[in-house]
N, C-alpha and C positions, 0 to 999 in steps of 0.2 A: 514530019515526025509528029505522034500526036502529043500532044500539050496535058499532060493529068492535072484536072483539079481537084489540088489536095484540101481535107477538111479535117479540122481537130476539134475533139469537144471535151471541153472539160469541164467534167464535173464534180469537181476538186471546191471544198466551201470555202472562200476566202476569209469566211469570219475566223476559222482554225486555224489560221497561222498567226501566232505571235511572236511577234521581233523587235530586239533592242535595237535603240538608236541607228534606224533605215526603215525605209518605206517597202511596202510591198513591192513598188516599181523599181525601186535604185538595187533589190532582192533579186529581180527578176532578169537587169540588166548585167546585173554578176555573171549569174547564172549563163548570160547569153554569149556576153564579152568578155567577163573577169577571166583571170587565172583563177588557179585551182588555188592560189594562197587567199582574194577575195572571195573565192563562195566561201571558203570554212571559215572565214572573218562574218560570213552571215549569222549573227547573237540569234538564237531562240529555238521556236519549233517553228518550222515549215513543212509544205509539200509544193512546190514550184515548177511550171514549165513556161516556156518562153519560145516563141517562133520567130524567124527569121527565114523571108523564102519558103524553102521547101524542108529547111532544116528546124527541129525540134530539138530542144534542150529540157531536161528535167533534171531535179537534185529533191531530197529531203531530206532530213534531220531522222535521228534513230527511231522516236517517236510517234512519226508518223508512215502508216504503210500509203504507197501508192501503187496501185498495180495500173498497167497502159494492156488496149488490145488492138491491133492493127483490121480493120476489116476491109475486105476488098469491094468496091462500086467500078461499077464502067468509068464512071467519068476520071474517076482516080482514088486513092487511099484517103480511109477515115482513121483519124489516130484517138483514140475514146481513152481516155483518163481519167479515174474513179478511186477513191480510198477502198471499196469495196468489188469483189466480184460480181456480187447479184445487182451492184447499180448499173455496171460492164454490161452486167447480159440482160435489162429489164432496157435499156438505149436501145439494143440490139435489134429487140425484139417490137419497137418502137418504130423502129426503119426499115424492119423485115429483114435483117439480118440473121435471126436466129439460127438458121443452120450452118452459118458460119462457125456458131460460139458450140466450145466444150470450155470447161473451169482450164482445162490444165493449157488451153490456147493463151491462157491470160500471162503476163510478163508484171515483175514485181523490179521494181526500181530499186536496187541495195542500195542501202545506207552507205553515204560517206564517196557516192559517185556522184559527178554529172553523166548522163545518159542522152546520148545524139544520137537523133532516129533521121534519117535524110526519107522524105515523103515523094519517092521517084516513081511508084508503079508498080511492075510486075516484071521480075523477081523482088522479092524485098532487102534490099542489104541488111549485114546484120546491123545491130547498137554499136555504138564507139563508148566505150568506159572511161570514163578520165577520175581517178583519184581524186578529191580535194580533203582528205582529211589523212596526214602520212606523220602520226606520233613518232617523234624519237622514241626508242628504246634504251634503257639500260640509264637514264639521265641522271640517274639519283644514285650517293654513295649505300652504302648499306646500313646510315643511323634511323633502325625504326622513328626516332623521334621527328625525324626533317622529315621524313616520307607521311608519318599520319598527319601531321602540322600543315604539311601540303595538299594531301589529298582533303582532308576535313576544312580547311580555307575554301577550295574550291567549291563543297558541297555548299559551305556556308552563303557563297558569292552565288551564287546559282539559285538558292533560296531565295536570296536577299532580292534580287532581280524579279522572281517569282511574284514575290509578296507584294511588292512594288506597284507589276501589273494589275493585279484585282482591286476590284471596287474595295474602299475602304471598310464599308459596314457588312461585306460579304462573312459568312464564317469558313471556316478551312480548316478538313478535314485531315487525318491521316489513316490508310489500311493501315493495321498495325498489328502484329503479333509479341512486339517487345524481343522479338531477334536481331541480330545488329544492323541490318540497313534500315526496317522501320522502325527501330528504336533512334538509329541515328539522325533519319528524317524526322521524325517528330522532337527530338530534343533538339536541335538545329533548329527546325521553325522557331520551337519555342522563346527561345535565346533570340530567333530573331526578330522576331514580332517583339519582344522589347527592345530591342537596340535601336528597332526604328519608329520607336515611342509608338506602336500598335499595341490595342490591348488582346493580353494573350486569353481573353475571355473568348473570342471568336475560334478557338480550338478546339478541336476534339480529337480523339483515339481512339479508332472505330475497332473491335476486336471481336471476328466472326467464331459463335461459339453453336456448331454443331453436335454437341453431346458428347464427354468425353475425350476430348482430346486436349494437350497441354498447354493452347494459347493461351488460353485466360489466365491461366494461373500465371504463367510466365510472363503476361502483360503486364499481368496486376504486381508480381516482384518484381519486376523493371521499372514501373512507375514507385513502385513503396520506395525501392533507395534511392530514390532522385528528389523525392518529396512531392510529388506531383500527380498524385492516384485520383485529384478531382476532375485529372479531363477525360479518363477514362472510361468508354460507354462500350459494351457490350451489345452484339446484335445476335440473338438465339432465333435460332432458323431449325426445322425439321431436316434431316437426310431424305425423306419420303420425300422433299418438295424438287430433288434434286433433279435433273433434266442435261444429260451429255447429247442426246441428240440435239437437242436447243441449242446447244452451247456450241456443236459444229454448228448449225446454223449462223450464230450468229460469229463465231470467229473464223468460219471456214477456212478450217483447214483438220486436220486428223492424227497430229503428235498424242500418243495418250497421254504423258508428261502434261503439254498443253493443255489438252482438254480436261485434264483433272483439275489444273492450277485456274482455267477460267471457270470452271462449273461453280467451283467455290466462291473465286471472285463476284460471279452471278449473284451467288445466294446471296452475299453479303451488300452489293449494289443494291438489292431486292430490297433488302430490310430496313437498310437506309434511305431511302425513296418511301417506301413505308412512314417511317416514321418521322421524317423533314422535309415532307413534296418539295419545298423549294432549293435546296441544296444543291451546290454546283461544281464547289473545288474539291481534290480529293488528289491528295501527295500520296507516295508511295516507294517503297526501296524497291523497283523493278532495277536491273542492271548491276546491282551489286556483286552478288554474286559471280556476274561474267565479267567485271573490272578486275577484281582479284581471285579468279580463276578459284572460285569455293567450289567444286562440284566434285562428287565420288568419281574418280576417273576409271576407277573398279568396275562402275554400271557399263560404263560404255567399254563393248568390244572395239572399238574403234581407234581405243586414245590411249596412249601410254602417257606420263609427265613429261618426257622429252618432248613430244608431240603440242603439249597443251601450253607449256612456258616457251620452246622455240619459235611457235609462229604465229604472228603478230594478230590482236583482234581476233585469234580465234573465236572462243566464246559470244564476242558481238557480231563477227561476222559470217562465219562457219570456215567452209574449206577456202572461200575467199571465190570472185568472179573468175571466170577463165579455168576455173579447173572442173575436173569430171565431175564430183560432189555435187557442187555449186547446182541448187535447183533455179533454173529460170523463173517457171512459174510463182516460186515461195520466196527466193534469196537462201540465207543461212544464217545459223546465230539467235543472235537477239533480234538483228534486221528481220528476222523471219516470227519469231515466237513474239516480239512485241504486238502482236495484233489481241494475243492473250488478253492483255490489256485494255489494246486503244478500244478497240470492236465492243467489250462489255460497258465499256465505261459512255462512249458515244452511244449503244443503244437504252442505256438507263439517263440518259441527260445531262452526264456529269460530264467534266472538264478535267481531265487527269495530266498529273504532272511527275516526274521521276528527276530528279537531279544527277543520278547514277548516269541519265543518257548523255549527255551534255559531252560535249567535247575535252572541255575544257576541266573535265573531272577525269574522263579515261583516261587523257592525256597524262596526267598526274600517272594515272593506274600503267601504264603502259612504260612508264618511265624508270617504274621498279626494279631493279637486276633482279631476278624471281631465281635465276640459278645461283646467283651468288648467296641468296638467302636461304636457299633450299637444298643445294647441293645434289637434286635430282631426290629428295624426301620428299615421300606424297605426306606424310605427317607436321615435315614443316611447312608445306605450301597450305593445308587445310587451318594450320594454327597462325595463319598468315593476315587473314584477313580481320581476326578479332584483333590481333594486338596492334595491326597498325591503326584500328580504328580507336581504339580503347585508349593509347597513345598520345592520337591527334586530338581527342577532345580533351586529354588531359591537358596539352599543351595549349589550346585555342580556348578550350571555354574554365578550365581548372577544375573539370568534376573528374568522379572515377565513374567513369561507362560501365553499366553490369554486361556482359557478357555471355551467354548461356549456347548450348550447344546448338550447331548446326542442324534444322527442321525445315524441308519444305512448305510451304505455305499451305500447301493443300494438306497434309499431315498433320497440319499442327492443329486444325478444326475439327478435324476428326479421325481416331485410329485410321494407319493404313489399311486394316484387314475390313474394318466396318465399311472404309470407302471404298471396296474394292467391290462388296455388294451391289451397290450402286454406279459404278464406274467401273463396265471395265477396262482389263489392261491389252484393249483388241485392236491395233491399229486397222488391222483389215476393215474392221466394222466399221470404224467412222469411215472410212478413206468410202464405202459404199456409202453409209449415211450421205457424204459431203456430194456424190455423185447424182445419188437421187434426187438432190434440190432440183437438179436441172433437167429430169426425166419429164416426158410429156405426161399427164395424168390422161389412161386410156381413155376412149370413150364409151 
């Protein structure tokens, strides 16, 4: 029988993964041996694979995308793992593989799995999914107050860990529009860079102002009632500079949603790099939102509120693995849309961090009885998420949390109809853009 010599190449940075209390290796050994209750006891951000044999294991944290591609050699399977597609297919094309690879050949690792690939040959079996991240549901009675006490603790712990890891004399950042997840990220640091005698001098509130649109303003009256309008800095960027083909490039993939929300993030990476070449951290309310299920379920044909409060991880996950939904190539969720982020912030040099990803915050989020609080109202599910937030700071830190209505990110830099000039709302287009990265250029 012939003998396949399997090959795996990762090209996964080991400097990107940060982790509390465990080593990359005792991480890796989880991953390889643990149960599924040791990998989600793995503290931080990862993206991990570990071999054994011919057997391969991989797991990451929400934060981080990894996609894997299988390529076929005589001698036996190459298994290529990259945060990125076009690092996938520039290996590829390295080894002379290239007519192997198309984008949508590539396999995206969901969050909140371990993924076992057995490296045997030809046929390829399929991935084995093992859960290691299974929140209770419903854990919490119905007192807003225990529930934002709780969830607003976690963000705080999560922080605090944050702040912990970076160099002391570094400064740190927050995107911020002064709506309640980067409002809550930024007044959390702030609080906590005192509590752990850091000076809150190393802050800032970065707040992208594309002409007309209401973040500024809203930043700057979320900072006037807290007392705190000196850390807020403004970054004024052109709409003409704006660049959606770019932005599939660099997050490849073609959600217009997505690609509106990074185009912006862009611009504002942009001006920040501009103005502090050396800057590196950069906090952010990414996942908010999908913790406490904020989203118009109006837009989506897809989703009733039964739909959105009955099954678990929706929002972070999507239709969840195993089911028709579920794209291979991308995942679903936040597991999928988080590259919105990691992708602009890795190609501008920064280090981005979300406390909404963390486990041990959803956790919290998922433990809400959302029908007992809502009773099947999309009105009170929408007014859900300020007050438990509003709540827990009141109970954790004793301020009054301003509050202001729910804005997209991308919206809030600039009118939706101005942005619509510049962006539009075509998935067909990108999903071509995304395509043609990988077209031969004639001769």
């Amino acid at each position: 029988m012939h003998q396949y010599l399997e090959r795996v190449v990762d090209l996964l940075d080991p400097s990107l993964n940060r982790l509390h209390e465990i080593t990359l290796e005792e991480a890796r050994q989880r991953i390889l041996h643990g149960t599924p209750r040791e990998v989600r006891d793995i503290d931080g951000s990862f993206a991990l694979l570990a071999k054994q044999g011919k057997a391969v294991r991989m797991a990451r944290s929400m934060d981080r995308p990894m996609r894997y591609f299988l390529a076929k050699r005589h001698e036996g399977p190459a298994l290529v793992v990259a945060d990125r597609i076009d690092a996938i297919h520039q290996w590829l094309k390295s080894e002379g593989f290239e007519d192997q690879f198309h984008p949508s050949y590539t396999r995206m690792v969901p969050a909140h799995y371990v993924v076992e690939i057995q490296l045997i040959g030809c046929p390829d079996p399929d991935p084995v999914y093992t859960r290691f991240f299974d929140p209770p549901r419903n854990a919490f009675g119905t007192d807003l107050d225990e529930i934002g006490a709780a969830y607003v603790s976690a963000l705080a712990g999560e922080i605090i860990k944050w702040l912990r890891s970076l160099p002391d004399s570094e400064p740190v950042g927050v995107c911020f529009s002064g709506g309640i997840d980067s409002g809550a990220v930024f007044l959390l640091t702030y609080h906590c860079l005192r509590q752990l005698g850091m000076s809150p001098s190393r802050l800032k509130a970065f707040t992208l102002d594309a002409g007309g649109g209401e973040d500024l303003t809203q930043g700057r009256q979320f900072l006037e009632k807290l007392g705190l309008t000196l850390f807020h800095e403004a970054i004024e960027v052109d709409p003409a500079t704006f660049d959606p083909v770019e932005t599939v490039r660099i997050v490849e993939d073609y959600k217009p949603l997505d690609i509106e929300a990074a185009t912006m993030l862009i611009a504002l990476l942009k001006g920040i790099r501009a103005r502090y070449p050396e800057w590196r951290h950069l906090a952010d309310g990414d996942g908010g939102d999908e913790n406490l299920k904020d989203y118009p379920i109006e837009e989506n044909p897809e989703l009733t509120i039964r739909s959105v409060v009955h099954n678990r991880m929706l929002y972070q996950e999507g239709w969840g693995v195993g089911k028709i939904k579920h794209s291979l190539t991308y995942s679903g969720g936040l597991s999928r849309s988080y590259a919105r982020t990691y992708a602009p912030t890795r190609a501008f040099g920064f280090e981005g961090f979300s406390p909404f990803t963390r486990p041990h915050v959803i956790e919290v989020a998922e433990g809400i009885p959302y029908i007992d609080l809502t009773h099947y109202d999309h009105t009170r599910l929408y007014s859900l998420k300020g007050e438990i937030i509003r709540r827990g700071m009141k109970q954790v830190l004793g301020v009054d949390f301003p509050v202001f209505p729910k804005r997209r990110f991308q919206h809030g830099a600039l009118p939706a109809e101005q942005m619509r000039v510049r962006i539009p709302d075509r998935e067909q287009f990108f999903r071509r853009k995304l395509t043609e990265l990988y077209l031969e250029t004639p001769r």
